[in-house]
C-alpha positions as CSV (number, residue, x, y, z in Angstrom):
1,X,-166.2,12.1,174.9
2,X,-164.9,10.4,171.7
3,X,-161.1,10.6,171.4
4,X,-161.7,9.8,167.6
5,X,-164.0,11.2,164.8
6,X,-167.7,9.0,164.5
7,X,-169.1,7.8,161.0
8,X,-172.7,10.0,161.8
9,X,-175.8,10.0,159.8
10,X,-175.1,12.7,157.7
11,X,-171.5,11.4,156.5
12,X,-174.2,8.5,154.9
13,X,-175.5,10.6,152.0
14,X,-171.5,12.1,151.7
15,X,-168.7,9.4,152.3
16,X,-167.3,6.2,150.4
17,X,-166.7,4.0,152.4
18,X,-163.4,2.1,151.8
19,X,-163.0,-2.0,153.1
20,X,-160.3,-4.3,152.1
21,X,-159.7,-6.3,149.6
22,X,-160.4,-10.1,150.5
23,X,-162.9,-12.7,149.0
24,X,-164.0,-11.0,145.5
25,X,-167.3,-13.0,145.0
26,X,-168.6,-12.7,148.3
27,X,-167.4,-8.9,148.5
28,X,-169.0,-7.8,145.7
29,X,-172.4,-8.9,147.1
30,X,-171.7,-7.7,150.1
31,X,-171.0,-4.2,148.8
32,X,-174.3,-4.1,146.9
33,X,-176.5,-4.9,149.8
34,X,-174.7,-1.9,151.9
35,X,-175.5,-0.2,149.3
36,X,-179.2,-0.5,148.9
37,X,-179.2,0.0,152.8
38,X,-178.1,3.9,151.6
39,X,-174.2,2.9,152.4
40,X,-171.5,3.8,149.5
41,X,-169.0,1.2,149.9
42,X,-166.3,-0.2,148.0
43,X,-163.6,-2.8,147.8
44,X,-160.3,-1.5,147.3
45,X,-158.1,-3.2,144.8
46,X,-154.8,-1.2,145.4
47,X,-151.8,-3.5,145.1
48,X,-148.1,-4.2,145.2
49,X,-145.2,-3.2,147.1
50,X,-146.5,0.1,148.2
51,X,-148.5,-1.4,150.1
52,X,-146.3,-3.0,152.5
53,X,-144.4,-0.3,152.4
54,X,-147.3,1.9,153.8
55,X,-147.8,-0.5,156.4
56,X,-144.1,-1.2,157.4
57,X,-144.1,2.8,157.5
58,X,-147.0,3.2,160.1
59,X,-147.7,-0.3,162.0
60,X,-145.0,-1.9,163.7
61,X,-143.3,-5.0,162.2
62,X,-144.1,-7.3,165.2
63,X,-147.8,-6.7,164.4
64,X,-150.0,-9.4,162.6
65,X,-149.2,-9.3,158.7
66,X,-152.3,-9.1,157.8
67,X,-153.0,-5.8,160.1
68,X,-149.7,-4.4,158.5
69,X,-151.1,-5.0,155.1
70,X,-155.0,-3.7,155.9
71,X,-153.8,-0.7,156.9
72,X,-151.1,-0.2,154.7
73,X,-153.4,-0.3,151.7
74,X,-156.2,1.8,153.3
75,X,-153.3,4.4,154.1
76,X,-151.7,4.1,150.3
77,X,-155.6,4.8,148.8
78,X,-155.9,7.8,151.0
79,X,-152.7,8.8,149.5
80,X,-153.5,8.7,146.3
81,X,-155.3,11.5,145.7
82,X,-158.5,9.4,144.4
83,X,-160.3,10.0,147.1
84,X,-161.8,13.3,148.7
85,X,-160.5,13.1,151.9
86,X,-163.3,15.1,153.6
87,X,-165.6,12.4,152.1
88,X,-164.0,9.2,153.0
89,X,-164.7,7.3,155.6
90,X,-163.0,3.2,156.6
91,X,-164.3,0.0,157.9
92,X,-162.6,-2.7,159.3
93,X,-164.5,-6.1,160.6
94,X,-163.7,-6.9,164.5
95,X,-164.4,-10.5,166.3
96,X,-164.4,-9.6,170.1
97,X,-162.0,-12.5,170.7
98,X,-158.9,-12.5,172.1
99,X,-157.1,-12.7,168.6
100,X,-155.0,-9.2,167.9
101,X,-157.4,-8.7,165.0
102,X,-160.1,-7.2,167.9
103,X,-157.4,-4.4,167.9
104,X,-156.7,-3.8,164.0
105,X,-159.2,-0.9,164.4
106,X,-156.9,1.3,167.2
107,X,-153.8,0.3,164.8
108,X,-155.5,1.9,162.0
109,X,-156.5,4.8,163.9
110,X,-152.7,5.3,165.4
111,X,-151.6,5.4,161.9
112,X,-154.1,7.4,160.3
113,X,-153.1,9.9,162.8
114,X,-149.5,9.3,162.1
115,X,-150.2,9.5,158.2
116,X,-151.8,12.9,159.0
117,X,-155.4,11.9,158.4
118,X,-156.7,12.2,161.9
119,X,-160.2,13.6,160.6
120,X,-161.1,10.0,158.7
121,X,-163.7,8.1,161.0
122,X,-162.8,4.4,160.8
123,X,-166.6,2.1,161.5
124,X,-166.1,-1.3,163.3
125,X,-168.1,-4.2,161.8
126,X,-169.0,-6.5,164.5
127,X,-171.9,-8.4,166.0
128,X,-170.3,-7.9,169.2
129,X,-171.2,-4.3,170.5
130,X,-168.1,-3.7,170.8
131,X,-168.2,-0.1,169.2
132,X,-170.9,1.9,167.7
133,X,-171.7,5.0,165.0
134,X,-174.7,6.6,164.7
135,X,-174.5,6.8,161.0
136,X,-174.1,3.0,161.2
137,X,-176.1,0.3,162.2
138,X,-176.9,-3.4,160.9
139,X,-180.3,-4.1,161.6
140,X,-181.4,-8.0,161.2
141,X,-182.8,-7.2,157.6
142,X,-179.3,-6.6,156.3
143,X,-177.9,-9.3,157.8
144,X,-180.1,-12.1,156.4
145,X,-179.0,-10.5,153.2
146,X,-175.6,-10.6,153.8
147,X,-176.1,-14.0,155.1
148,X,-177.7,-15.0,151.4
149,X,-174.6,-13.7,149.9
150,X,-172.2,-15.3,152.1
151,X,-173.7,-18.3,151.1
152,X,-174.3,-17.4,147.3
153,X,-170.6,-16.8,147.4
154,X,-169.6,-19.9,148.6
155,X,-171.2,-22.0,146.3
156,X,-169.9,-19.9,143.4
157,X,-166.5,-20.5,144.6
158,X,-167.0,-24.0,145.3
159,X,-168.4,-25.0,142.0
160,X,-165.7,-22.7,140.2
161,X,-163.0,-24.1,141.7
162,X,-164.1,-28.0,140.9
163,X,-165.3,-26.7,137.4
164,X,-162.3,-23.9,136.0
165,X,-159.5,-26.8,135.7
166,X,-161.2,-29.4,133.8
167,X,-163.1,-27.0,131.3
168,X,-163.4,-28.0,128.0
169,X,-163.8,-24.0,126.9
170,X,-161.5,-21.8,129.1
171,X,-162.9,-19.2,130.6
172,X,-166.6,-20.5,130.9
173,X,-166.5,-21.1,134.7
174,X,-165.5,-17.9,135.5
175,X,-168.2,-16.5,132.7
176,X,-170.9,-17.8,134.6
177,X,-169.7,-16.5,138.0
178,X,-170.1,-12.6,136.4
179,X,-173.4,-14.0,134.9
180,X,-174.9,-15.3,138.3
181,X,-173.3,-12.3,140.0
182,X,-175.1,-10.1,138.2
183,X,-178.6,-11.7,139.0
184,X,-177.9,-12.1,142.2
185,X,-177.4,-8.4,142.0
186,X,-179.8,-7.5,141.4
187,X,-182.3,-9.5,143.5
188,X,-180.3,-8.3,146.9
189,X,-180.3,-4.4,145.7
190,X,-184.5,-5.2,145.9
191,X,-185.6,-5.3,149.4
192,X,-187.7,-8.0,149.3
193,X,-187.9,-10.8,151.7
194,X,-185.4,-13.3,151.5
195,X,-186.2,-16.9,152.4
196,X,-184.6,-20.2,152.5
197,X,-186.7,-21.1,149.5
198,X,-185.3,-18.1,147.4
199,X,-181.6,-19.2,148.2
200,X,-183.0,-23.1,147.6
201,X,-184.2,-22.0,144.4
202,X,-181.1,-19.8,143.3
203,X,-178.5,-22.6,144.7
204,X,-180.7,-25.2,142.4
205,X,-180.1,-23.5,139.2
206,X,-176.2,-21.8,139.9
207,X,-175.0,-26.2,140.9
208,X,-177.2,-26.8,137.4
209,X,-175.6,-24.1,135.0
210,X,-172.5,-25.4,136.3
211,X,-173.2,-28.7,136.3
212,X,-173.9,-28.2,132.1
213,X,-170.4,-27.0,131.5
214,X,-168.3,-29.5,129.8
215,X,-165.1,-30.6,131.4
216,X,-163.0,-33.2,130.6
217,X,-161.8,-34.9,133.4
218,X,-158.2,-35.6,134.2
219,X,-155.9,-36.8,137.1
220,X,-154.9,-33.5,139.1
221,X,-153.6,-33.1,142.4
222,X,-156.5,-32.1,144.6
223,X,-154.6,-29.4,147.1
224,X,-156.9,-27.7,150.4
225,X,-156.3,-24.3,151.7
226,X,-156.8,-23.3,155.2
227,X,-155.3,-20.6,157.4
228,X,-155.9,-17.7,158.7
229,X,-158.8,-16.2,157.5
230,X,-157.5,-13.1,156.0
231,X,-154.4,-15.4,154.5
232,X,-156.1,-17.9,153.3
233,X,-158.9,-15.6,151.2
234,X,-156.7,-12.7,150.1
235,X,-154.9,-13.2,147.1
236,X,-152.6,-9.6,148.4
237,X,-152.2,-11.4,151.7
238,X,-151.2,-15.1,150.4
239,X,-149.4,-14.0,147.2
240,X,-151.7,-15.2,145.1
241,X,-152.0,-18.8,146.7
242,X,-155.0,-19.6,144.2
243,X,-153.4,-18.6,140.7
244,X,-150.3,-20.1,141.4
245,X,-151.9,-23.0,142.2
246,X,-153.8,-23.2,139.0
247,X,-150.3,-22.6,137.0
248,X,-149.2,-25.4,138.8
249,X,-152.3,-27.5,137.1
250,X,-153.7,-28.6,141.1
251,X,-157.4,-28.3,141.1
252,X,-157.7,-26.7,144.8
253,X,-160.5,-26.7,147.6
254,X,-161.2,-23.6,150.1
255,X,-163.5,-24.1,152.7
256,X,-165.9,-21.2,152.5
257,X,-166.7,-18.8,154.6
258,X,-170.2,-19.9,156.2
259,X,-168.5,-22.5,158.5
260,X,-166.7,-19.4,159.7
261,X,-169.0,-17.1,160.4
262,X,-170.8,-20.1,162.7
263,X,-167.7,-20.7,164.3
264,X,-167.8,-17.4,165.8
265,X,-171.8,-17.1,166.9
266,X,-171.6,-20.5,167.7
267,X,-168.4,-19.4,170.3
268,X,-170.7,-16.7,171.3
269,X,-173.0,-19.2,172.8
270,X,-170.5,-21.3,174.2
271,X,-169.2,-18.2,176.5
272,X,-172.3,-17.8,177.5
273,X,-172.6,-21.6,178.6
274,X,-169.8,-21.7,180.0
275,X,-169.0,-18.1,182.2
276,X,-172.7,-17.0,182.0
277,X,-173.9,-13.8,180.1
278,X,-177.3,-11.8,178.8
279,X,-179.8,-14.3,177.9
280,X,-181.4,-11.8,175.1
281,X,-177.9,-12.1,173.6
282,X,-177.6,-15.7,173.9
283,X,-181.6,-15.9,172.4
284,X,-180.1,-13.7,169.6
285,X,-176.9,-15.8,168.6
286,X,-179.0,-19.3,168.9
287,X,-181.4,-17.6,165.9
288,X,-178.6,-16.1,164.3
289,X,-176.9,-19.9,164.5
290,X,-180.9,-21.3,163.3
291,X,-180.7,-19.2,160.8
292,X,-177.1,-19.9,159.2
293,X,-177.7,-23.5,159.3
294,X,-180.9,-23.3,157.8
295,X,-178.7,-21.3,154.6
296,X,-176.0,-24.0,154.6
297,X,-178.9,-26.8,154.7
298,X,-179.7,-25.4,151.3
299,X,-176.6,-25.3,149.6
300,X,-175.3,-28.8,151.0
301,X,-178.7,-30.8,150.1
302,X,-178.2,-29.2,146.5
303,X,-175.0,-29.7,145.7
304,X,-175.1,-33.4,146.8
305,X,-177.7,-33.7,144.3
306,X,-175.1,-33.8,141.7
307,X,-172.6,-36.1,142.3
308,X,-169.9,-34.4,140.0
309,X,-169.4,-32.4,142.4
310,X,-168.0,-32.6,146.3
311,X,-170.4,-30.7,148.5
312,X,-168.5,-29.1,151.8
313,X,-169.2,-30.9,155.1
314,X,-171.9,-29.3,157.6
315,X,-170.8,-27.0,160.3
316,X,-171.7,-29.8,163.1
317,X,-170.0,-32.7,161.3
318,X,-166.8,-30.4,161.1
319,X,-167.2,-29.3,164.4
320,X,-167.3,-33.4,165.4
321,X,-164.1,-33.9,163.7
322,X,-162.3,-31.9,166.1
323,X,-163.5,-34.1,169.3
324,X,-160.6,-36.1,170.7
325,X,-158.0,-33.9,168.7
326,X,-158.3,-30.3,169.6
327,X,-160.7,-29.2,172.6
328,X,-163.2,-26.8,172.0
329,X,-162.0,-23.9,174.1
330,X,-159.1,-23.2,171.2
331,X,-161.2,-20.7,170.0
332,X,-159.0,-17.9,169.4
333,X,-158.7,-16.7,165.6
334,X,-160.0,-19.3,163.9
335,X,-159.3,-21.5,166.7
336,X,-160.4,-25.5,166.7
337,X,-162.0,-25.0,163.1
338,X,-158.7,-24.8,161.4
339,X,-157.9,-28.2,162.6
340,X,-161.2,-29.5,161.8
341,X,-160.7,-28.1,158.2
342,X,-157.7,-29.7,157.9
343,X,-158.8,-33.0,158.4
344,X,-161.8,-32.3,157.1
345,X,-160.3,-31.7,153.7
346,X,-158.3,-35.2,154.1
347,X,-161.5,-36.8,154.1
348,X,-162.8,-35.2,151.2
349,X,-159.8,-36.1,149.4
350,X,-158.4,-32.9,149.3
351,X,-155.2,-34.0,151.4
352,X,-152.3,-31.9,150.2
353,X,-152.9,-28.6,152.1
354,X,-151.3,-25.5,152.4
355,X,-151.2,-23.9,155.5
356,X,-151.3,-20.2,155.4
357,X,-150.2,-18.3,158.3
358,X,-149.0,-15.3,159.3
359,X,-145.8,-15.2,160.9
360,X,-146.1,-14.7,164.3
361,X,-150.0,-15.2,164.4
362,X,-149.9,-17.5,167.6
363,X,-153.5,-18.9,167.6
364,X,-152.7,-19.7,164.1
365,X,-149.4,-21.7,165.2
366,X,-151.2,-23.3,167.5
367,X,-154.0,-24.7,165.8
368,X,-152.6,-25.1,162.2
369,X,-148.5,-26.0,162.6
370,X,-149.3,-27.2,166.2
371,X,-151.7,-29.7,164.8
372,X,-150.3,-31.5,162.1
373,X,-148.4,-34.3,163.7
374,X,-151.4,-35.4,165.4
375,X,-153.8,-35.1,161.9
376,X,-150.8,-37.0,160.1
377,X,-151.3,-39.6,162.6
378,X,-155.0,-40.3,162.4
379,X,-154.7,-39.7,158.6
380,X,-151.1,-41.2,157.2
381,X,-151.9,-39.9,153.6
382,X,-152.1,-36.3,154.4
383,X,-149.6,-33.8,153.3
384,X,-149.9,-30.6,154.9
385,X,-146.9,-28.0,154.4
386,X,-147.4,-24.4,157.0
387,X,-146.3,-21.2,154.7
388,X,-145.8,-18.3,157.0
389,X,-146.3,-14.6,155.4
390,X,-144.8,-11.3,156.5
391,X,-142.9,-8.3,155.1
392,X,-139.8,-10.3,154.7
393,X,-140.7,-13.9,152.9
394,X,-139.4,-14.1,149.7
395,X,-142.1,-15.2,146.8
396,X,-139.5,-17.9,145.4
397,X,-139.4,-19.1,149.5
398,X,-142.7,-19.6,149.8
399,X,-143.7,-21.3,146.2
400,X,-140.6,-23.4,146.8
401,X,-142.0,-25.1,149.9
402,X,-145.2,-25.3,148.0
403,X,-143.3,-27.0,145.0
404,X,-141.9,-29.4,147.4
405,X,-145.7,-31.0,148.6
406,X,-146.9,-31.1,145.0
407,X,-143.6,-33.2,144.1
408,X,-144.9,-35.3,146.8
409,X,-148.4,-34.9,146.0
410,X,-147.7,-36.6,142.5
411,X,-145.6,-39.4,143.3
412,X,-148.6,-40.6,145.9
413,X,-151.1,-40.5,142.7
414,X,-148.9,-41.8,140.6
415,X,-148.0,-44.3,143.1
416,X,-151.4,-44.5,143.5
417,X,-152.4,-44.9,139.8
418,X,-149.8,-48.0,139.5
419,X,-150.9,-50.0,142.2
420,X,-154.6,-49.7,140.7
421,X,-153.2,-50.5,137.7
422,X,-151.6,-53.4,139.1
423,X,-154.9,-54.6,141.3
424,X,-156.7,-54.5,137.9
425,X,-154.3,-57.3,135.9
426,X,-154.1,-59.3,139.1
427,X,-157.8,-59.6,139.3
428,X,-159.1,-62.1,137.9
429,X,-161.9,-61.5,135.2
């Protein structure tokens, strides 16, 4: 017998379903396609210190940051009287791995008990049968829709964030991601088939309206983001990582979310490999891997096509990066691929990073603050500064730290700039 109340096929046609607030491109496709599947869902945007304060109320302080501030903000919307209680129903994403974030979902339910909203049935999203409703199911369909967004997403953040500081016209990069948000829409509320050819096709034209916006191009410091994935996408988790950045004039470069989402199936298959397992399961993850790098095929082999822009790195060329370095069993949270981020971003020129962690996230200490001695090493001209987040880090802490690596940031490209300078009068002509 359930201990907990089950998301059934009647609550479909009755509840809202309420997610977190993370990655706003990719969410807002996401929510659309849930919806055409006959699921009401949307993002929540509810911010500030209430928030926290929610959380710090009903999850203990020792727990992962980012669980404190899910649950907080799920527990402050049910609060706030916009929703019918009766009607609303949560979800919340679970990996399977031995990260704390495979737990979030009991959390949630030990505070929404606590909170006195016991009767709210919370649905686990994972590809990992680790828990099941019957008023939910993804069925393949779905996800090679939510697939297309992920990577429709990714290249709209990509080409925004390599666009939005050099416009000539403010505000036009961010114009044509509500413009292409809209088609894109509306082609994955139809349930038609979608192909490699119909991403192909809309990746082509999104890299070629952007491509047609004019920029001026000026020295800026080029700064990565990596972290932990909740972190490192949500603006409530990071502070707003991405807008101060931009007030600082850096143009900025965050790996996107496909390379994660391999990551994981591509684990999947690796467990298998390694400690043995169902073989229908391991047939399943090597399509769902087939499939995924058929998607980010697409996007890379267009993007390159316009050399304006830098294209992100394939999943396997990341993946080599982090041979010799880190070992592939570090798989826990986001495991080896932080590393391989990191230095992947190095390469691409992208070598001031930011670091955002969670305080006390372990794997994430391990991985990212663990690791950057040994990527300074192989890479001297990195920069890499860790920024943990938690209920008690002060703002002017945090963008302090961050001030600190951009002061360095500049004098390497002004040092830089000289010495080019300086290569150029000593040449002779």
């Amino acid at each position: 017998m359930r201990e907990f109340p089950e998301f059934t096929k009647e609550m479909r046609k009755t509840h809202t379903i309420l997610v977190p607030d993370m990655l706003e491109i990719h969410f807002e496709l996401l929510v659309r396609i849930f919806r055409t599947y006959g699921y009401t869902l949307e993002v929540l945007k509810n911010r500030g210190d209430a928030v926290k304060v929610e959380g710090l109320k009903y999850v203990h302080n020792d727990t992962c940051f980012p669980a404190l501030l899910v649950i907080g903000q799920m527990i402050n919307a049910l609060k706030s009287g916009k929703y019918d209680i009766s009607k609303t129903a949560l979800m919340i994403t679970q990996t399977g791995g031995g990260c704390r974030a495979s737990n979030y979902i009991h959390l949630l339910r030990k505070a929404l008990i606590k909170a006195g909203f016991p009767q709210v049935p919370v649905i686990s999203l994972n590809l990992s049968g680790l828990e099941k409703n019957s008023g939910f199911k993804l069925t393949f369909p779905m996800l090679l829709r939510c697939f297309a967004a992920l990577v429709y997403g990714d290249t709209l953040m990509l080409l925004r964030n390599q666009t939005r500081p050099y416009e000539v016209n403010k505000g036009s990069a961010d114009a044509l991601v509500e413009k292409w948000l809209k088609t894109l829409v509306n082609q994955l509320s139809n349930k038609g088939k979608v192909s490699t050819k119909v991403i192909y096709k809309n990746i082509n034209a999104i890299t070629e309206d952007f491509a047609q916006l004019m920029i001026h191009k000026v020295p800026k410091v080029k700064v990565g983001i990596v972290g932990e994935i909740y972190v490192k996408y949500s603006g409530l988790g990071n502070n707003d990582l991405e807008a101060f950045l931009a007030s600082q004039g850096c143009e900025y470069m965050v790996p996107g979310l496909m390379g994660f989402m391999m990551f994981k199936v591509d684990n999947r298959i690796e467990d298998i490999k390694l400690y043995g397992g169902s073989s229908a399961k391991n047939a399943f993850c090597k399509l769902l891997l087939s499939v995924l790098t058929k998607i980010e095929t697409a996007m890379i082999d267009t993007i390159k096509k316009y050399p304006q822009f830098v294209p992100p790195a394939a999943y396997v060329e990341t993946k080599a990066l982090a041979k010799g370095v880190i070992g592939y069993g570090s798989k826990m949270g986001e495991g080896w691929l932080l590393t391989a981020e990191m230095i992947d971003l190095v390469e691409m020129g992208y070598g001031n990073i930011v670091c955002a962690q969670p305080f006390g996230c372990l794997p994430n200490h391990i991985v990212g603050k663990g690791m950057i001695r040994k990527i300074c090493e192989l890479h001297p001209s990195a920069n890499i500064v860790p920024i943990d987040y938690d209920p008690g880090a002060t703002h002017v802490n945090q963008e302090n730290r961050i001030k600190l690596m951009l002061s360095i940031a500049r004098e390497n490209m002004n040092n830089a700039s000289h010495k080019e300078t300086e290569e150029k009068v000593l040449t002779p002509s």
